[in-house]
Phi, psi and omega in degrees: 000119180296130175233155178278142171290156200267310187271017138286152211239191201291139184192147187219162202209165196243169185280160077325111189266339266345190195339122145260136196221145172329141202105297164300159183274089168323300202257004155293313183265029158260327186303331199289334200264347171290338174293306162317322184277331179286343208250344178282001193070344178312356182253081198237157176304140194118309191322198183192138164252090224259133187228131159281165169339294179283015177257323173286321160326315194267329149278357177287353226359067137323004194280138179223166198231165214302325171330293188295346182277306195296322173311300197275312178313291216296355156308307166320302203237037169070359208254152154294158195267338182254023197283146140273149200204141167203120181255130207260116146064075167257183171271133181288100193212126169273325156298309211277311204250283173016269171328315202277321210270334170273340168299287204311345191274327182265348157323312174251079172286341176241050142234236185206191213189065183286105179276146187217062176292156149309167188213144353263025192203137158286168188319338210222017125109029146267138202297105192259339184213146161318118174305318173274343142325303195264019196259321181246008146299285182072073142190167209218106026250181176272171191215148181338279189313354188263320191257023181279122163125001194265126169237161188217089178311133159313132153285024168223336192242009178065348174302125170265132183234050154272305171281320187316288168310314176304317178271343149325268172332324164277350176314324192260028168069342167320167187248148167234135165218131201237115187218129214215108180207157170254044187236172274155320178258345157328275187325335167286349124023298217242043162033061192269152188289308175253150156247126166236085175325068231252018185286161196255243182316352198244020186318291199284331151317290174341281204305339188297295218302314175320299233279343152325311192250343197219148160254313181283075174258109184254158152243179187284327182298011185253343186272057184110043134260064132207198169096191143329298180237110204199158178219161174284319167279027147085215171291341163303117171100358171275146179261143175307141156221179210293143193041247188233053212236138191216128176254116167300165154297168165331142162245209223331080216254011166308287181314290223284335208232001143287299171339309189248012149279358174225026126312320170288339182299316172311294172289303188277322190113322221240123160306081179214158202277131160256131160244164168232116174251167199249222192260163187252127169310097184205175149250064084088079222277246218304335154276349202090341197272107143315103191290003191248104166237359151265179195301325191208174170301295201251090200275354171236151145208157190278172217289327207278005153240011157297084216183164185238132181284110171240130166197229217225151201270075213279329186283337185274338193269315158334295152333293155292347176229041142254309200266336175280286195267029171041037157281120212282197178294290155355292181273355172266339172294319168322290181307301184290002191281321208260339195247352167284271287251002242205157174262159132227158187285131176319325197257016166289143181303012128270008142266347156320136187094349184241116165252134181299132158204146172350128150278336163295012181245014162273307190266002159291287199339286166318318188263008172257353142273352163307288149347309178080129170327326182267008170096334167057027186064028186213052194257009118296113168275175150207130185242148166222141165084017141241355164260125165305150188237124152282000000 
């Protein structure tokens, strides 16, 4: 039976599942490969069990279709095929955003469909316009007619998605118009029938300022969070899929990831932690790119990571009791065994520099470089050696 050596540290590694396909039972085939992983020695209490998303999505088949997106905004928001509609700050996303922008298009096929980005970067820090373009405009808001003959191509995905958004809409016979301000009440302007607050994290801000000036406004979580095929996050955390088909996030992934934490307890024995995870919070130092276009990190986790990663600063207390107080390895290996084990107050010089942060949004984080955007055949992780065992 294989075991981790005791002088191994925190670490995580991926599951191989093969196919999950609609239907099947999630914690059941994560519990079948956790049987293996337990008789292998590979399980201890502590662990952390990581399911990405898209996979719990896909056996609940959660899908719902662009069809089912025009039926519901226009419902939502009232509108007529000759309806004006205008979504406020979505993300330059062909996976992310896309679909929902040909559902909300075929609502209005003879109106019209006012996209309205932020500039010069979407929310989550994709390029939508040259920054120095829109730096020698200097004005708010920009208009069709100002970039017109302009194209402004992702410096990673060659996409201009001004045009991009644009031949959507017009694909569904709708009229389009594109306009790019950070002011939130421009598009009210232009006399929309309906607002679709269509922004991620900054949903409820967006939506407060409308809402002030305008009332029929939704954001995308209002939209397919509640029936069968529903997520608590709406339309949020969904994804592109095969023809004209959109996979929602999970839905009750609360249940799911109790479920199988405390099957393993039952069956294996072992105290260990579950999650479901999204995109990994991080930001992405040479694009620019915030990698979180979901709602959250982590969208279900069990109680035991509600908590924050914190701990002691070892180069500064090393440090000080080598060159201040002349300790040799030994007794400074001593000291630091003895200063975990200790409260010290949050604004103490041993905890500078370990900034707290959620633990489930370290370890989504962690396990979605792991996992890889394409899931890399690996979408159950295991991290170990980050929850203290009392």
């Amino acid at each position: 039976m294989l075991r981790i050596p005791e002088y191994i540290g925190p670490m995580a590694f991926g599951l191989k599942m093969g196919v999950i396909l609609p239907g099947m039972d999630i914690v059941e085939k994560v519990y079948e490969r956790l049987i293996s992983c337990s008789e292998d020695g590979l399980i201890s209490d502590g662990d952390v069990i990581c399911i990405t998303e898209s996979v719990v999505a896909r056996a609940q088949s959660n899908y719902i279709t662009i069809d089912d997106i025009a039926r519901e905004i226009g419902a939502r928001l009232k509108l007529n095929p000759e309806s004006r509609v205008a979504v406020i700050f979505p993300i330059a996303s062909r996976n992310r955003f896309s679909m929902l922008l040909k559902g909300i298009a075929r609502a209005v096929p003879r109106g019209e469909v006012v996209v309205q980005f932020s500039h010069p970067d979407d929310e989550v820090g994709n390029q939508v316009i040259d920054p120095e373009f829109a730096g020698y405009l200097n004005k708010e808001p920009i208009t069709d007619e100002d970039i017109k003959g302009h194209s402004f191509r992702h410096p990673v995905t060659g996409v201009d998605y001004i045009d991009f958004y644009r031949d959507i809409i017009s694909s569904e016979g709708a009229g389009a118009v594109i306009i790019l301000s950070n002011n939130p009440l421009h598009a009210l302007e232009l006399h929309p029938d309906g607002v679709i607050a269509a922004d991620i994290h900054t949903r409820l801000k967006t939506e407060k300022t409308i809402a002030d000036w305008f009332e029929n406004c939704i954001t995308l979580d209002q939209v397919f969070n509640e029936g069968e095929k529903s997520s608590e996050w709406g339309l949020l955390g969904s994804n592109m899929s095969a023809g004209e088909r959109i996979k929602l996030a999970p839905r009750n992934g609360q249940q799911v990831v109790e479920s199988l934490q405390k099957k393993i307890k039952s069956n294996l024995g072992h105290d260990v932690q579950v999650m479901i995870y999204g995109d990994g919070a991080y930001l992405d130092p040479t694009s620019g790119i915030y990698e979180l276009a979901d709602p959250r990190a982590a969208f279900a986790a069990t109680a035991g990571l509600n908590c924050v990663r914190e701990g002691l600063k070892y180069k500064y207390l090393a440090d000080q009791c080598f060159h201040e107080d002349n300790k040799n390895a030994e007794e400074i290996e001593s000291i630091l065994s003895e200063s975990i084990k200790r409260q010290m107050p949050e604004n103490s010089l041993e905890k500078e520099g370990t900034t707290p942060r959620k633990m489930e949004d370290v370890l989504a984080s962690l396990a979605d470089l792991v996992s890889g955007s394409a899931d890399a055949g690996t979408p159950v992780v295991v991290i170990k050696g980050f929850i203290k065992q009392a």
